[in-house]
C-alpha positions as CSV (number, residue, x, y, z in Angstrom):
1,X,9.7,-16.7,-20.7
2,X,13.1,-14.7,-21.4
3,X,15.9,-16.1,-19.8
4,X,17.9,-13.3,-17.5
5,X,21.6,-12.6,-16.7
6,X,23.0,-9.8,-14.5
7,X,24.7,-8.7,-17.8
8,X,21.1,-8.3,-19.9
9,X,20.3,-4.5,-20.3
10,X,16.2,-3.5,-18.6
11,X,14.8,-2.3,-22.0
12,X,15.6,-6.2,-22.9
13,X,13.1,-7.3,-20.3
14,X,9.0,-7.7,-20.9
15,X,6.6,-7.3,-18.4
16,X,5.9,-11.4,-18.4
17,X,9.7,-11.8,-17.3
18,X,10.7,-14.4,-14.4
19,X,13.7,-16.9,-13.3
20,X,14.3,-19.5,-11.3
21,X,17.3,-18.7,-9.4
22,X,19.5,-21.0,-6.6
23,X,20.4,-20.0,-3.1
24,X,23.6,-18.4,-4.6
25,X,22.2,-16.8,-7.1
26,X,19.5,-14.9,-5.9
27,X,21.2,-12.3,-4.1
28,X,23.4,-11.2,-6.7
29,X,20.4,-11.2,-9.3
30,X,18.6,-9.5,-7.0
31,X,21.3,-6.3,-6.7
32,X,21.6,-6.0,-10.4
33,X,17.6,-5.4,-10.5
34,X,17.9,-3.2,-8.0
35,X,20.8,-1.3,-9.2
36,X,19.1,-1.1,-12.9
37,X,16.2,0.8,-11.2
38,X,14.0,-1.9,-10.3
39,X,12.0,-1.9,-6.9
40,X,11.1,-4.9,-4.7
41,X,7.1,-5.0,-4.8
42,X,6.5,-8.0,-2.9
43,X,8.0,-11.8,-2.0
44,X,5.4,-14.4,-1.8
45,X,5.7,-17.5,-0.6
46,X,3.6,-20.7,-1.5
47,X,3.6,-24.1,-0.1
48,X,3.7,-26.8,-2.5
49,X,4.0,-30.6,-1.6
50,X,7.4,-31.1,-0.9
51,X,8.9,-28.0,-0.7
52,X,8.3,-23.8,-0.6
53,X,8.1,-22.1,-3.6
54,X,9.0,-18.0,-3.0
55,X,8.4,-15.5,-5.4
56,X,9.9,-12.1,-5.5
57,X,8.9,-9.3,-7.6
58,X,10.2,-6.9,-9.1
59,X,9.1,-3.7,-11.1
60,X,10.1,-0.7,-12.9
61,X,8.3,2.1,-15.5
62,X,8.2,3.6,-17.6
63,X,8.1,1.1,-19.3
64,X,6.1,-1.6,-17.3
65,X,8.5,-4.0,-16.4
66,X,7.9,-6.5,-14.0
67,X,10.1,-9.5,-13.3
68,X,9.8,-12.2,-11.0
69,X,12.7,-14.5,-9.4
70,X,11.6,-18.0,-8.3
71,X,13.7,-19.9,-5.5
72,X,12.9,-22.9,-3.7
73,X,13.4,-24.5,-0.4
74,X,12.4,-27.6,1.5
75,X,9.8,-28.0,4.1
76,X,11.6,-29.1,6.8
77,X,13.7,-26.5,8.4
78,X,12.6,-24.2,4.9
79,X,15.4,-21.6,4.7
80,X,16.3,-18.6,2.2
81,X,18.8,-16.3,1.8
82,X,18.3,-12.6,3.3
83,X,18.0,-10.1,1.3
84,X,18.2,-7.7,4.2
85,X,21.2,-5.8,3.4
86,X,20.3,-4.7,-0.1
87,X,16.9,-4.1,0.3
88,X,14.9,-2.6,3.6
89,X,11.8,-3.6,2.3
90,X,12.8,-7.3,1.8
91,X,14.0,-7.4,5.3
92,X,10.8,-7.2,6.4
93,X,8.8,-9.5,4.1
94,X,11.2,-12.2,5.0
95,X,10.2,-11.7,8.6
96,X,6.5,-11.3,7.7
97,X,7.0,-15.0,5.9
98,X,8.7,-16.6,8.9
99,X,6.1,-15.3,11.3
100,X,3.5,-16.9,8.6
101,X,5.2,-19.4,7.5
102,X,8.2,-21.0,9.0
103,X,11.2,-19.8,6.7
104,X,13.8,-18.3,8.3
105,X,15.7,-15.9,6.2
106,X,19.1,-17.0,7.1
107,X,21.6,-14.0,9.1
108,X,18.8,-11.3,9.1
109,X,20.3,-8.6,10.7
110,X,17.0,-7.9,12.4
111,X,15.6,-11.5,13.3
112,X,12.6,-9.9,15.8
113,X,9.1,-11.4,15.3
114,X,6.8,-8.7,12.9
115,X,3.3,-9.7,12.7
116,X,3.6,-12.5,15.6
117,X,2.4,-11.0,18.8
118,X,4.4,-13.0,22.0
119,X,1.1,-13.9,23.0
120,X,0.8,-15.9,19.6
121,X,1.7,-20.1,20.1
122,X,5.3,-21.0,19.6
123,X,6.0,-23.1,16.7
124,X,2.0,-22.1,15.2
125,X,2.6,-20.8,11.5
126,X,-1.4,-19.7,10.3
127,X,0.0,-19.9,6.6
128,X,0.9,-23.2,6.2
129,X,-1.5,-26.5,5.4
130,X,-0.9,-28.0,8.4
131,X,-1.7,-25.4,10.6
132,X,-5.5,-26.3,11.8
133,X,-7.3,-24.4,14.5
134,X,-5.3,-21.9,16.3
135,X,-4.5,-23.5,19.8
136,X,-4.8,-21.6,22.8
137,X,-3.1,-17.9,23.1
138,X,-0.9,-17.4,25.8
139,X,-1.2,-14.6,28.5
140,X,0.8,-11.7,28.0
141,X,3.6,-12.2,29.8
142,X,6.5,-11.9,28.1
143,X,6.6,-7.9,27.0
144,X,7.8,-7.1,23.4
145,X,11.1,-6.5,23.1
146,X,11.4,-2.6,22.4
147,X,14.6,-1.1,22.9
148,X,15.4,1.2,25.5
149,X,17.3,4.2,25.1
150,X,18.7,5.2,28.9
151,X,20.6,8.5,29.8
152,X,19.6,11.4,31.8
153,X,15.9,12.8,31.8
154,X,15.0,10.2,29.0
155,X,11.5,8.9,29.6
156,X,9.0,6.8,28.0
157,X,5.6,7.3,26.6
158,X,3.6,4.2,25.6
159,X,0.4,5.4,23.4
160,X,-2.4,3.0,22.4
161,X,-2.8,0.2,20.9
162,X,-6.3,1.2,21.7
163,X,-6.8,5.2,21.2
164,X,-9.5,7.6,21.7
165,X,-10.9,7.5,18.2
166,X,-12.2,5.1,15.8
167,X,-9.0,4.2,14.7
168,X,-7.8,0.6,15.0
169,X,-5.4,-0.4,17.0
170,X,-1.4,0.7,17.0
171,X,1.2,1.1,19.8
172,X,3.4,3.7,19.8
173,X,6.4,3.8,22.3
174,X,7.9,7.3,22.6
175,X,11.7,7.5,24.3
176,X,11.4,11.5,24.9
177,X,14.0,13.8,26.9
178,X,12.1,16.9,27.3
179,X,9.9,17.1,24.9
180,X,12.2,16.0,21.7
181,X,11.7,12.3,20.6
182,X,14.8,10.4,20.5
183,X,13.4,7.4,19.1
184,X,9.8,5.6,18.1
185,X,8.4,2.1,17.9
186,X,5.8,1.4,16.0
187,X,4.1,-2.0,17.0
188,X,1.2,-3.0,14.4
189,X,-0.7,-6.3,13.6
190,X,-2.8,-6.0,16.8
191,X,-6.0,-7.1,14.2
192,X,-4.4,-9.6,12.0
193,X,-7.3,-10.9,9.7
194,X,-5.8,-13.4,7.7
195,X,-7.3,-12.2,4.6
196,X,-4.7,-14.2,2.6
197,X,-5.6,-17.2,3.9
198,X,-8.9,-16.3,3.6
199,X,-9.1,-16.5,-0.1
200,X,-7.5,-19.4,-0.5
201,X,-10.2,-22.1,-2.1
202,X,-12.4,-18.9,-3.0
203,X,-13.8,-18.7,-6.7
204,X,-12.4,-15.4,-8.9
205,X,-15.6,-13.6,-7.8
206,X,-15.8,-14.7,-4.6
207,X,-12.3,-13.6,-3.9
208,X,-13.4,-9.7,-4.6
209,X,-15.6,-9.0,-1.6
210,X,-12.2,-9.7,0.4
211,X,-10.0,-7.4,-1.8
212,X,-12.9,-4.8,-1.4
213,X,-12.5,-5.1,2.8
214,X,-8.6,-5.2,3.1
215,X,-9.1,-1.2,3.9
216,X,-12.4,0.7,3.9
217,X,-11.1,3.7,2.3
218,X,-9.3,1.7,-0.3
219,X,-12.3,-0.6,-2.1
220,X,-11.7,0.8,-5.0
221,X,-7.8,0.6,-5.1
222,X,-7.6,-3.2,-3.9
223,X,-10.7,-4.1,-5.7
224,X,-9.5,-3.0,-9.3
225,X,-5.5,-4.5,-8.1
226,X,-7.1,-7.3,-7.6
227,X,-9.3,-8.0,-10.7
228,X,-6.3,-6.6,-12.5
229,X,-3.9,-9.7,-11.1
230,X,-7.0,-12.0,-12.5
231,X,-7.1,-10.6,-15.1
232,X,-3.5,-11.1,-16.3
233,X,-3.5,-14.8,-14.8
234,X,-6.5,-15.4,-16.9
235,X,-6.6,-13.3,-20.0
236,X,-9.3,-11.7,-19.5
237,X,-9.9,-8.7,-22.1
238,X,-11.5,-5.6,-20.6
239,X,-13.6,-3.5,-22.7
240,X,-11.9,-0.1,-22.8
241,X,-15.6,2.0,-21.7
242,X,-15.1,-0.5,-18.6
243,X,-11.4,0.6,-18.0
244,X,-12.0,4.1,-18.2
245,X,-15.1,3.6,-15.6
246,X,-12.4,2.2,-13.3
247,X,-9.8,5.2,-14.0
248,X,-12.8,7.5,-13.2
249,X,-13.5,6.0,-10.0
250,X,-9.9,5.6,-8.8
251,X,-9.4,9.0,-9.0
252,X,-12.7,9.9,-7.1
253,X,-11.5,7.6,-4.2
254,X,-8.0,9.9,-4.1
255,X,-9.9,12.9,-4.4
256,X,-12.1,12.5,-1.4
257,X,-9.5,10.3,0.9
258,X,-7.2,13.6,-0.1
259,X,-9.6,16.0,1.0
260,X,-10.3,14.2,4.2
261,X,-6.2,14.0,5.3
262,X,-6.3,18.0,4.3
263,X,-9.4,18.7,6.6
264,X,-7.6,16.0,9.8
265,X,-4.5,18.2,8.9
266,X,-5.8,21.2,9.8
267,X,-7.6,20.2,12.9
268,X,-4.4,18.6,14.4
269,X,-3.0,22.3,14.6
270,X,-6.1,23.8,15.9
271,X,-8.0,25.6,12.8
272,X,-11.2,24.4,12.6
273,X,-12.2,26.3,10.1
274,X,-10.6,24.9,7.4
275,X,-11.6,21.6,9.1
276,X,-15.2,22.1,8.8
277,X,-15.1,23.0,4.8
278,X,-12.8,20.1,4.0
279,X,-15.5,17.6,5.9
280,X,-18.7,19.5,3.9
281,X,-16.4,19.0,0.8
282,X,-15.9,15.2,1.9
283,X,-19.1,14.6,2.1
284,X,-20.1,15.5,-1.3
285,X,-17.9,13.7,-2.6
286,X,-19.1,10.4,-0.6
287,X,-22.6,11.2,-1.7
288,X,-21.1,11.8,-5.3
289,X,-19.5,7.7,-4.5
290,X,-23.6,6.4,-3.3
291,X,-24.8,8.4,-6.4
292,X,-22.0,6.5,-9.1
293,X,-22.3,3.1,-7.5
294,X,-25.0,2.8,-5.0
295,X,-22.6,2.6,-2.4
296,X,-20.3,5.5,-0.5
297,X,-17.2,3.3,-0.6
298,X,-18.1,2.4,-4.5
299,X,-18.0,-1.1,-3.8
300,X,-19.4,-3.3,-6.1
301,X,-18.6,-1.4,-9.1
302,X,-15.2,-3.0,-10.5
303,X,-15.3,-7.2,-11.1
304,X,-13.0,-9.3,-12.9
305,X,-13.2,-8.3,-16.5
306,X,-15.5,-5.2,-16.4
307,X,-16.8,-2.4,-14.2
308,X,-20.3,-0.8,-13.8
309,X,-21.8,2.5,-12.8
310,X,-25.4,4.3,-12.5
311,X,-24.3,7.9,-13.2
312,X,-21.3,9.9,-14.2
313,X,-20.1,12.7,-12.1
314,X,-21.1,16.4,-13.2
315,X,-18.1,18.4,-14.7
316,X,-19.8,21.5,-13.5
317,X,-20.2,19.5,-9.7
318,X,-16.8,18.6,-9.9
319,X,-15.4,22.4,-10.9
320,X,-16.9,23.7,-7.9
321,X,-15.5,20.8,-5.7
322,X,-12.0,21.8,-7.1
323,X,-13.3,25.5,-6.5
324,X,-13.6,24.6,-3.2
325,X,-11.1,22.9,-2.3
326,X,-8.4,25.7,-3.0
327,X,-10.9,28.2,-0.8
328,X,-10.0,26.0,2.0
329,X,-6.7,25.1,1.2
330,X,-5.7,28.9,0.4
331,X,-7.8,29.5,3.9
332,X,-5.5,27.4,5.4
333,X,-2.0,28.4,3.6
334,X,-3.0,32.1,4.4
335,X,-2.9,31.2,8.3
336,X,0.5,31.5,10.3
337,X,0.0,28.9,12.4
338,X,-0.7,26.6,10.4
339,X,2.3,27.6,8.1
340,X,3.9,27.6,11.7
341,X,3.1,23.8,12.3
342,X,3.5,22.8,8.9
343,X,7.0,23.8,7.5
344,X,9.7,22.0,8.8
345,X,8.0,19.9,11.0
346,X,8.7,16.0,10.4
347,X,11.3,15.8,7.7
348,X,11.5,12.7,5.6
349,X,14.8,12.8,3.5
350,X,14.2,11.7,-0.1
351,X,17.6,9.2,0.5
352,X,16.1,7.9,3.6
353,X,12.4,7.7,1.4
354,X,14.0,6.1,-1.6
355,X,15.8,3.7,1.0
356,X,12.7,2.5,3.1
357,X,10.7,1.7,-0.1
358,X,8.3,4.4,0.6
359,X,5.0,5.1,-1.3
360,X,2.5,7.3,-2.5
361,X,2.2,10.9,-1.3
362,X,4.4,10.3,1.5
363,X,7.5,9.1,-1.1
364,X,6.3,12.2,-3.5
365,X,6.9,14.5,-0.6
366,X,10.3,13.9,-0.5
367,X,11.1,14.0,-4.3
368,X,11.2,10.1,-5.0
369,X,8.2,9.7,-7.5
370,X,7.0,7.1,-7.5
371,X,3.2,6.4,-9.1
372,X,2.0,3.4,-10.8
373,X,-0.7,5.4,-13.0
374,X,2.7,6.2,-15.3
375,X,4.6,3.7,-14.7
376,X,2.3,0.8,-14.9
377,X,-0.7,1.9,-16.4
378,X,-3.8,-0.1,-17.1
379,X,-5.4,2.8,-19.0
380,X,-3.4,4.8,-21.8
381,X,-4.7,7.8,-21.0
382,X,-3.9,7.9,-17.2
383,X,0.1,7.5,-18.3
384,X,0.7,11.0,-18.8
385,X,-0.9,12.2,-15.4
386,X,0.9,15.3,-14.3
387,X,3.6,14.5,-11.2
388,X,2.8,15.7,-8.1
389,X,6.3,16.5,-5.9
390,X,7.9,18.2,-3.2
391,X,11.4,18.0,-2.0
392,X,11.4,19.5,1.7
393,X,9.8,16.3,2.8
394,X,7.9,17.5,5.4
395,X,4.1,18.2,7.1
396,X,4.2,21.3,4.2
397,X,5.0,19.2,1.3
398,X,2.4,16.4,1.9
399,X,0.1,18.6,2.1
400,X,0.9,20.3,-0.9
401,X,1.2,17.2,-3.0
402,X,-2.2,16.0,-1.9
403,X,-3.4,19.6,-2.7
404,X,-1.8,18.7,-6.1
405,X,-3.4,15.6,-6.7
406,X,-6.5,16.6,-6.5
407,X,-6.1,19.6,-9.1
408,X,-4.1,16.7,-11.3
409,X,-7.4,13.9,-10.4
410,X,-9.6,16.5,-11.5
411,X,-8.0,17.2,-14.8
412,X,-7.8,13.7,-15.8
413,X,-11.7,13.6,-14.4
414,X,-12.2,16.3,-16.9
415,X,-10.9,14.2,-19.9
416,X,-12.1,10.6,-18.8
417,X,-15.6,11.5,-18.2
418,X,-17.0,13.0,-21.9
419,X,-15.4,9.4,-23.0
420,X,-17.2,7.2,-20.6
421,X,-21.2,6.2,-20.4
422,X,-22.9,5.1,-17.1
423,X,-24.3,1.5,-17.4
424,X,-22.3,-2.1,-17.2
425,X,-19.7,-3.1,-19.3
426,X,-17.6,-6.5,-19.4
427,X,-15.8,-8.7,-21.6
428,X,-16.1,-12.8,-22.5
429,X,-14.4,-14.6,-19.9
430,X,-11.8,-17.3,-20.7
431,X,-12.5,-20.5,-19.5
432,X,-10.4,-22.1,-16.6
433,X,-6.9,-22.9,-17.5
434,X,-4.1,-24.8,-16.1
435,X,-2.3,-22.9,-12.7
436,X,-1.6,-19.7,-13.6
437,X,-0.5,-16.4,-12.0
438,X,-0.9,-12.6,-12.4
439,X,-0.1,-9.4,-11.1
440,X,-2.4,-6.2,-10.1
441,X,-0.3,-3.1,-9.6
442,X,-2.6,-0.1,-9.2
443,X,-1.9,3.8,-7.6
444,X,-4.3,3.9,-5.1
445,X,-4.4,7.0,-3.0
446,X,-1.6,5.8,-0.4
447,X,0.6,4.5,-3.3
448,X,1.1,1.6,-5.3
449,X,-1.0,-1.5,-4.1
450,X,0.2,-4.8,-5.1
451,X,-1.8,-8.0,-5.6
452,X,-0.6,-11.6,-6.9
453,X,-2.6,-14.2,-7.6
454,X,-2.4,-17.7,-8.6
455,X,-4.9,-19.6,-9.9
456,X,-6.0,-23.1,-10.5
457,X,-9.5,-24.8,-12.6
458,X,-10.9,-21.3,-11.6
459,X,-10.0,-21.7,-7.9
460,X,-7.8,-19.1,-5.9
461,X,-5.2,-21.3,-4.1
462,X,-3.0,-17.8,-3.0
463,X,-3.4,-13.7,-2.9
464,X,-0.4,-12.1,-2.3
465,X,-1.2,-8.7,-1.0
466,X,0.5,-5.5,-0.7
467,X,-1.0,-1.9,0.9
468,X,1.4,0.9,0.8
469,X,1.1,1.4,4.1
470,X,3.2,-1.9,4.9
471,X,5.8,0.0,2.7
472,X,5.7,3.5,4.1
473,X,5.0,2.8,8.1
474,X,8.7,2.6,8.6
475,X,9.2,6.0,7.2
476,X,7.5,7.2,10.3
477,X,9.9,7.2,13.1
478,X,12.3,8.2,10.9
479,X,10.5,11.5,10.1
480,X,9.8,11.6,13.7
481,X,13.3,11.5,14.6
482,X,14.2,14.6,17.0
483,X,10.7,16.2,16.5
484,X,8.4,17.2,19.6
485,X,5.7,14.7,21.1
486,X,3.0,17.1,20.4
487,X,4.0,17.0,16.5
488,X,3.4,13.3,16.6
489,X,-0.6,13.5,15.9
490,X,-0.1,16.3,12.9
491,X,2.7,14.3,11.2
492,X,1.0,10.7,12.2
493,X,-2.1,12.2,10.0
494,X,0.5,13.8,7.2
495,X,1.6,10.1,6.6
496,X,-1.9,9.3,6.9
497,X,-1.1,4.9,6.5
498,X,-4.0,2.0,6.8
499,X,-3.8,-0.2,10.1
500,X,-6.6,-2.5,8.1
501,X,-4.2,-2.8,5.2
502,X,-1.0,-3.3,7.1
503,X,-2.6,-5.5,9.6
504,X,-4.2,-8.4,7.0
């Protein structure tokens, strides 16, 4: 390991970089990453014997660069320094690992309960050894503590948790004058699954039918971030016809998740139309997924070390999918109404964006490009995908950089497929090695997904798991800011985030 100082220039560090910092240090070490371009993926913490080891890391690309900071605190009364003020997204991991765990990020600006309901037990922290069985959950009766926003003619609208839909379950407090929405509060973590703990004690393989679940739409994406994170722990060499299998079926899992928010973003302003060709489209495309892998969520075909598929898609199938989907995208474009409800509704400033941490599609809609197919890329060949951005940051431009993608996914289909053959394809595994650690950072089609593991004799003892959604939820009110409640469906659908992969 390279030892780091504020003063060390980025093109200095490797991707293998970390430090353990003190209590003093880490906030100043943490600004100079920042300020040299680096972005907070995650902070982990992991109990040890006598004390709380937290991990935060960093990365930047091109070049991959990853660098992780190591602090330490005791287990009774565990406390860190917040790193609120410098970074938004750190602000909210710290309260995600007090809610968990017990640390309490010392003068949080914002020191309100996240995942922890205030039906949850007092002093009950799931995360830690000593939890044990969950004791009894209290009644509701102490309400969460939203903020009111009084003056004349201001309101309140209270929508969900549970909605009319199969969607799980989100609250959404509206404070409304008129019609304009003055401010929104998104309340999450309704279904918290405890998938970290989960796979805790779980073998390498036994660990991937978890990573495959975090978010239905997502098995690919979280499956491969997760074999990837093994895979660097244990040093596991991937045959490159098996790397290229999983390139190909990433990019089918953006293709037809993309179609699907294009087709939902069309019904939300009334033209069914449009609608209608984007599901028929979908649904090819999910019959394309049982036909590759033998399943329509193409689980089961990415494992630590290798990949498998029956069958390759068709380049002539996929032409006349891309054929397709501008029809019904034009179709849709060529409509006033839709142009109507689309431009300028819901703007996301690219400062505001770049500020939040945002990811994915969302981020690229406001000009902050972020994509972890260039900058950390676990196939050559997927490093010069083409960038997909918009700067207007609103319902328009994520729909036209999802329209982009997919022309951009197809491309790169175009050149992965005539080097990849259908069949299975793994490498020799290493055996099992002291603890070790790695790090899966994969573009899924909501935006980076992060996944650290740690290892020991073979045995998972923690996953550390980030969707893009937990990243990019917070952009929503702000988009939402001074917008009309009937917009909220349209842009809810333009953001398009997991509840299964926030809520774990």
């Amino acid at each position: 390991m390279t030892d780091y100082t504020p003063e060390v220039e980025t093109d200095m560090l490797t991707d293998r970089d970390s430090r353990a910092v003190t209590h003093e240090e880490l906030e100043p070490v943490s600004n100079t990453l920042l300020q040299q371009g680096f972005r907070l993926a995650l902070i982990a913490a992991h109990e040890e014997a006598d004390e709380f080891r937290i991990v935060y890391l960093f990365t930047a690309g091109p070049p991959d660069r990853r660098f992780e900071l190591v602090l330490r605190t005791g287990t009774r009364s565990p406390a860190i320094p917040t790193l609120a003020a410098s970074s938004f997204p750190a602000g909210r991991f710290e309260r995600e690992m007090r809610d968990l765990y017990g640390i309490t990020p010392e003068h949080h600006p914002l020191p309100r309960r996240l995942v922890r309901h205030q039906h949850w037990p007092q002093g009950w922290y799931p995360m830690r050894s000593d939890a044990g069985p969950p004791p009894a959950f209290a009644s509701v009766g102490e309400p969460y503590p939203f903020v009111t926003v009084a003056g004349p003619g201001v309101y309140e609208i209270p929508v969900g948790p549970v909605h009319a839909g199969l969607i799980e379950p989100g609250h959404f407090r509206f404070s409304v004058v008129g019609e304009t929405i003055l401010k929104l509060k998104v309340r999450l973590w309704f279904t918290h699954k405890g998938i970290e703990k989960l796979a805790e004690g779980r073998t390498l393989d036994e660990g991937l039918p978890l990573a495959e679940r975090i978010s239905g739409d997502t098995a690919v994406g979280h499956s491969l971030a997760y074999c990837l994170a093994v895979e660097d722990a244990m040093q596991y060499q991937v045959p490159l016809p098996a790397a290229i299998l999983r390139a190909i079926l990433l990019e089918v899992e953006r293709i037809y998740n993309h179609v699907g928010t294009l087709g939902g973003l069309c019904n939300d302003v009334g033209f069914a139309i449009a609608h209608s060709h984007a599901m028929r489209v979908r649904e090819q495309l999910l019959r394309l997924n049982a036909d590759m892998t033998g399943h329509r969520l193409m689980r089961g075909a990415i494992f630590p070390g290798g990949a498998q598929v029956r069958t390759l898609p068709d380049l002539a199938h996929l032409s006349a999918i891309a054929a397709d989907v501008i029809a019904f995208t034009d179709m849709a474009l060529r409509n006033s109404i839709v142009r109507d409800r689309f431009i300028g509704t819901a703007i996301l400033p690219g400062q505001s964006a770049h500020d939040l941490g945002a990811l994915g599609p969302v981020s690229r809609a406001s000009g902050d490009d972020v994509d972890a197919r260039r900058s950390h890329p676990f196939l050559l060949d997927t490093a010069g995908v083409a960038a997909a951005t918009e700067t207007a940051g609103d319902v328009m431009a994520r729909f036209m950089v999802r329209t982009e993608e997919i022309s951009h996914s197809i491309d790169l289909l175009n050149r992965l497929i005539p080097q990849a053959s259908p069949g299975l394809f793994f490498g020799p595994h290493s055996p099992a090695r002291d603890p070790v650690s790695g790090v899966g950072l994969v573009e899924g089609w909501r935006g980076t997904i992060a996944h650290r593991v740690e290892i020991s004799n073979g045995i998972v003892t923690r996953l550390k798991i980030v969707d893009p959604s937990f990243m990019t939820w917070p952009a929503l009110p702000v988009a939402l800011a001074a917008t009309i409640v009937p917009d909220f469906p349209l842009t809810n659908k333009s953001f398009d985030l997991s509840y299964a992969g926030n809520d774990l």
